[in-house]
C-alpha positions as CSV (number, residue, x, y, z in Angstrom):
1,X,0.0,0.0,0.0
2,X,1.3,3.6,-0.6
3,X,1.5,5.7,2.3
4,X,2.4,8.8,-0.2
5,X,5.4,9.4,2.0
6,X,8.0,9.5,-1.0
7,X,9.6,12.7,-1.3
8,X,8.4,14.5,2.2
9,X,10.6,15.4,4.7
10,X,9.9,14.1,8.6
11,X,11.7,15.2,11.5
12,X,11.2,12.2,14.4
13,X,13.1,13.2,18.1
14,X,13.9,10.8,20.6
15,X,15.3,9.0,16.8
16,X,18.2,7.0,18.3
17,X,16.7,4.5,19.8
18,X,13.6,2.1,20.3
19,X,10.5,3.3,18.8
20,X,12.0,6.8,17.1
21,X,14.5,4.9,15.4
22,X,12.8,1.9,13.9
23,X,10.1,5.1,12.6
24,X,13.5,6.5,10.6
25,X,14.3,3.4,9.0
26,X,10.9,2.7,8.0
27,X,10.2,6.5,6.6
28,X,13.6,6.2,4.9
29,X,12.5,2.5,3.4
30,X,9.3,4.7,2.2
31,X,11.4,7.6,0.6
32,X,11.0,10.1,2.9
33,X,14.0,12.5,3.8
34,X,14.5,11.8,7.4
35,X,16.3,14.4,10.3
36,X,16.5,12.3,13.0
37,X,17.0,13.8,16.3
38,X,18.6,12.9,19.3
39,X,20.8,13.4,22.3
40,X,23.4,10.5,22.0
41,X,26.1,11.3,19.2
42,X,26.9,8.0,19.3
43,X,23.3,6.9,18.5
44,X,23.1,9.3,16.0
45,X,26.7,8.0,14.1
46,X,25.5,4.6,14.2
47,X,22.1,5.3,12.2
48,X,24.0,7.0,9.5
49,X,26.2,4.2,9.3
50,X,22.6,1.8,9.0
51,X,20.5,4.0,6.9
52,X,22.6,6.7,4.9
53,X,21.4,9.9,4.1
54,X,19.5,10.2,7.6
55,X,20.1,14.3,8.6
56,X,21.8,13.4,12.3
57,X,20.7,16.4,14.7
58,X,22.3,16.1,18.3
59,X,20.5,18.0,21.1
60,X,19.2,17.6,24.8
61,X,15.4,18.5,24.0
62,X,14.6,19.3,27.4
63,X,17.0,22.1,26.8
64,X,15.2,24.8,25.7
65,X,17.9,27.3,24.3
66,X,19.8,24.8,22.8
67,X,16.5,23.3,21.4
68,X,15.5,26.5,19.5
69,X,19.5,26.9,18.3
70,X,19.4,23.2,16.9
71,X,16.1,23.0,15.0
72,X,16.0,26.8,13.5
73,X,17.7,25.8,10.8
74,X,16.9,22.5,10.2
75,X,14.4,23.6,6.8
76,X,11.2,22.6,5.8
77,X,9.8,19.3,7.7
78,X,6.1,18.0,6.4
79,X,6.2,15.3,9.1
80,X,6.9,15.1,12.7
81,X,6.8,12.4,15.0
82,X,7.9,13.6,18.4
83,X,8.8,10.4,20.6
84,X,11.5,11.3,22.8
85,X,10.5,11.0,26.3
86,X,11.8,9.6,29.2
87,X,10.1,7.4,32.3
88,X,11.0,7.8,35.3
89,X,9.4,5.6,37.6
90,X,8.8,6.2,41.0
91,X,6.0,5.4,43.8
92,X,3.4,8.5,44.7
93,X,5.4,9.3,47.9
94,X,8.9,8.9,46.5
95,X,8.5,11.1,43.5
96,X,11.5,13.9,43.4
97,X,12.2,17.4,41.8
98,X,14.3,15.8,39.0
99,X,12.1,13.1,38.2
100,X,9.3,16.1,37.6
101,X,11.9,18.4,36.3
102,X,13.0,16.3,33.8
103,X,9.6,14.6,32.8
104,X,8.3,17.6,32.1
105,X,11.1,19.0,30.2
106,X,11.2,16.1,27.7
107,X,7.6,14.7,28.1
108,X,5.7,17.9,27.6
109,X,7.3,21.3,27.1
110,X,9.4,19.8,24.2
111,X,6.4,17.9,22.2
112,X,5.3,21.8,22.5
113,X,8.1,23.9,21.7
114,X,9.4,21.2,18.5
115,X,5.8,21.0,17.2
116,X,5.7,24.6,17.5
117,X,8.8,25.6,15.7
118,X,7.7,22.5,12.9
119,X,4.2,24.2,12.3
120,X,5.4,27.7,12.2
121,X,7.6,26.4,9.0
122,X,4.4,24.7,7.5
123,X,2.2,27.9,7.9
124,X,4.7,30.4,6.9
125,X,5.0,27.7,3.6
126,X,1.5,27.5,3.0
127,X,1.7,24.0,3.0
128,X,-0.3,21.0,5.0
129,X,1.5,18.3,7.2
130,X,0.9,15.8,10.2
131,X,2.1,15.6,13.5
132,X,2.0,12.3,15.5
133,X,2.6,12.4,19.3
134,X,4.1,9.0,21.0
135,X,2.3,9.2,23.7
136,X,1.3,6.0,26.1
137,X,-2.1,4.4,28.0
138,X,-0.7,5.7,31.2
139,X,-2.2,9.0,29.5
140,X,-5.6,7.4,30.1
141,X,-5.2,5.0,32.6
142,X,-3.8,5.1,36.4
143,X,-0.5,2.7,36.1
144,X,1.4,2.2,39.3
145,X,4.8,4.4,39.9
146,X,3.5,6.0,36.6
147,X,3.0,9.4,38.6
148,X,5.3,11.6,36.4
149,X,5.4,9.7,33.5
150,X,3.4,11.3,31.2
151,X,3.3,12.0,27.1
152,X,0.7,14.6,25.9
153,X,-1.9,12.4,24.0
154,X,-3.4,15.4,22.1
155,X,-1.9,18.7,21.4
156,X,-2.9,21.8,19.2
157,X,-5.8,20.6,17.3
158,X,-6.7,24.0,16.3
159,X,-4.2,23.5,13.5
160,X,-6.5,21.2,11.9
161,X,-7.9,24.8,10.6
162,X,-4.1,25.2,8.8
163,X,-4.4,21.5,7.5
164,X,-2.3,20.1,9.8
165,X,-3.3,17.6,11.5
166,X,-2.3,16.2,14.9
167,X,-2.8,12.6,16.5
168,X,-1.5,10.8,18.8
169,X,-1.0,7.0,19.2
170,X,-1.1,5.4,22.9
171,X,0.6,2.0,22.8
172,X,1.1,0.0,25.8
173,X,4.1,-1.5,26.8
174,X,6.6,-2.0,24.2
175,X,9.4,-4.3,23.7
176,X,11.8,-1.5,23.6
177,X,14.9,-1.8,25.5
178,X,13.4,0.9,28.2
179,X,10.4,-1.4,27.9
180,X,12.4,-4.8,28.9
181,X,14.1,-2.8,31.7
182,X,11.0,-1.2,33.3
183,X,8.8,-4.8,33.0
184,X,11.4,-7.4,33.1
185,X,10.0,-8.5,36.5
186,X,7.9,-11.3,36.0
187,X,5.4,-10.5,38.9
188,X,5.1,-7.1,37.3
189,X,4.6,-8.1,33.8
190,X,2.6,-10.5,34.8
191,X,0.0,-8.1,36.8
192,X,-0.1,-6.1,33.3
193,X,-0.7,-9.0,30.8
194,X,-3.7,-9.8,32.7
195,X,-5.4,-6.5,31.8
196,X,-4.2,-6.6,27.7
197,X,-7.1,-9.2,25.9
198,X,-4.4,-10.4,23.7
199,X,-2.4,-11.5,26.5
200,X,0.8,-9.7,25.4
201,X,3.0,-6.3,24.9
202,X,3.7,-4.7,21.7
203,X,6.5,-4.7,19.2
204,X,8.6,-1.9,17.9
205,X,6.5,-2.7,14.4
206,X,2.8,-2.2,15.6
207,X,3.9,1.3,16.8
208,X,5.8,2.3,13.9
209,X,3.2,0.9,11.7
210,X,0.9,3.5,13.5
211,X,3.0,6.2,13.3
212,X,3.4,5.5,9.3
213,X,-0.7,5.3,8.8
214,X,-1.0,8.7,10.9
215,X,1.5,10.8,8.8
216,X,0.1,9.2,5.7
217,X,-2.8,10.5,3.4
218,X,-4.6,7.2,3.8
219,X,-5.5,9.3,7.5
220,X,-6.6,12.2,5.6
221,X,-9.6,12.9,7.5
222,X,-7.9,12.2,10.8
223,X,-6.6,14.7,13.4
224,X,-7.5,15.2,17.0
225,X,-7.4,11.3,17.8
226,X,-5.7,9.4,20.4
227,X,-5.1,6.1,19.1
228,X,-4.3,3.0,21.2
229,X,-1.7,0.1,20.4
230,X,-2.6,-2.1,23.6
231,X,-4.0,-5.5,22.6
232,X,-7.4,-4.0,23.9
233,X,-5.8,-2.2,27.0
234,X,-7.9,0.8,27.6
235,X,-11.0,-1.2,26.3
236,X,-11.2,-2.8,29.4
């Protein structure tokens, strides 16, 4: 199926691992032009070296200045995904400074500030795009330790007006190296299977496969929709 991707321009953050990566690689495979950005150099050198003509961008998102220095320049984007985020689990009465510091640094105020410098570029071009959120079921469901873990689910639907639409997809855990680390106790898993109908977590693919529908033009009509990937999660 043709996802009309060929020949538009996506900017994904949070690009050097998990999720953000596996998005690059499967917008390049569609012939999209890619900026992938990221924090970790290293990340960043290996993707080139794995999918050539990726645009590497290194930056701490949930530095402002240096977020706004970065991504001036980076030209006209059609597409973003924003997926960087970090989680930072810790019980109610545990939960520190940093932890909400940093959440909300990465977690909220940069979905806002990257989607805002991407849309300003699409506006002042005259031209429609899609933005797609990474965002999680802890958005709509109590999860234990989950206090300050948080993605926005939906942001700035108002641009739908400017043609650019905004979604958001809500998976539930994923098999992601954060996602081993944070559920590799059995006990814990276990407790969370129980609640998914299909009786497992995601892979990397059902997200990304998401992702790819939502930027697409076979979405066309949609904007303003959360969207979950969680084997019937939320449905329960």
């Amino acid at each position: 199926m043709d996802l009309g991707l060929a020949g538009r321009r996506a900017l994904v953050t949070g690009a050097g691992k998990g999720i953000g990566r596996s998005t690059v690689l499967a917008l390049k495979a569609a012939g999209a032009q890619v900026v992938a950005v990221s924090r970790t150099r290293e990340d960043l050198d290996d993707l080139v070296r794995e999918c050539p003509g990726v645009e590497p961008v290194c930056v701490d998102l949930a530095d402002w200045e240096a977020t706004e220095q970065a991504l001036s320049n980076v030209g006209p984007v059609d597409l973003l995904v924003n997926n960087a985020a970090v989680a930072l689990l810790q019980p109610f009465l545990e939960v520190t400074k940093e932890a909400c510091d940093t959440s909300f640094n990465v977690n909220l105020r940069a979905v806002i500030q990257v989607s805002q410098i991407v849309a300003k570029g699409m506006i002042a071009r005259g031209v429609p795009g899609a933005i797609v959120n990474v965002s999680s079921q802890a958005s709509q469901r109590a999860l234990t330790n989950h206090t300050v873990y948080w993605c926005p689910p939906m942001l700035f639907t108002l641009l739908a007006s400017l043609q650019i639409r905004v979604n958001a997809v809500n998976p539930t855990v994923v098999m992601t190296p954060m996602g081993r680390t944070n559920w590799s106790d059995p006990h814990k898993a276990k407790a969370m299977l129980d609640r998914i109908p299909l009786g497992k977590f995601a892979e990397v693919e059902n997200v990304v496969d998401t992702i790819l529908f939502l930027l697409s033009n076979r979405s066309g009509m949609t904007t303003g929709s959360t969207l979950p990937v969680d084997g019937g999660f939320l449905a329960t």
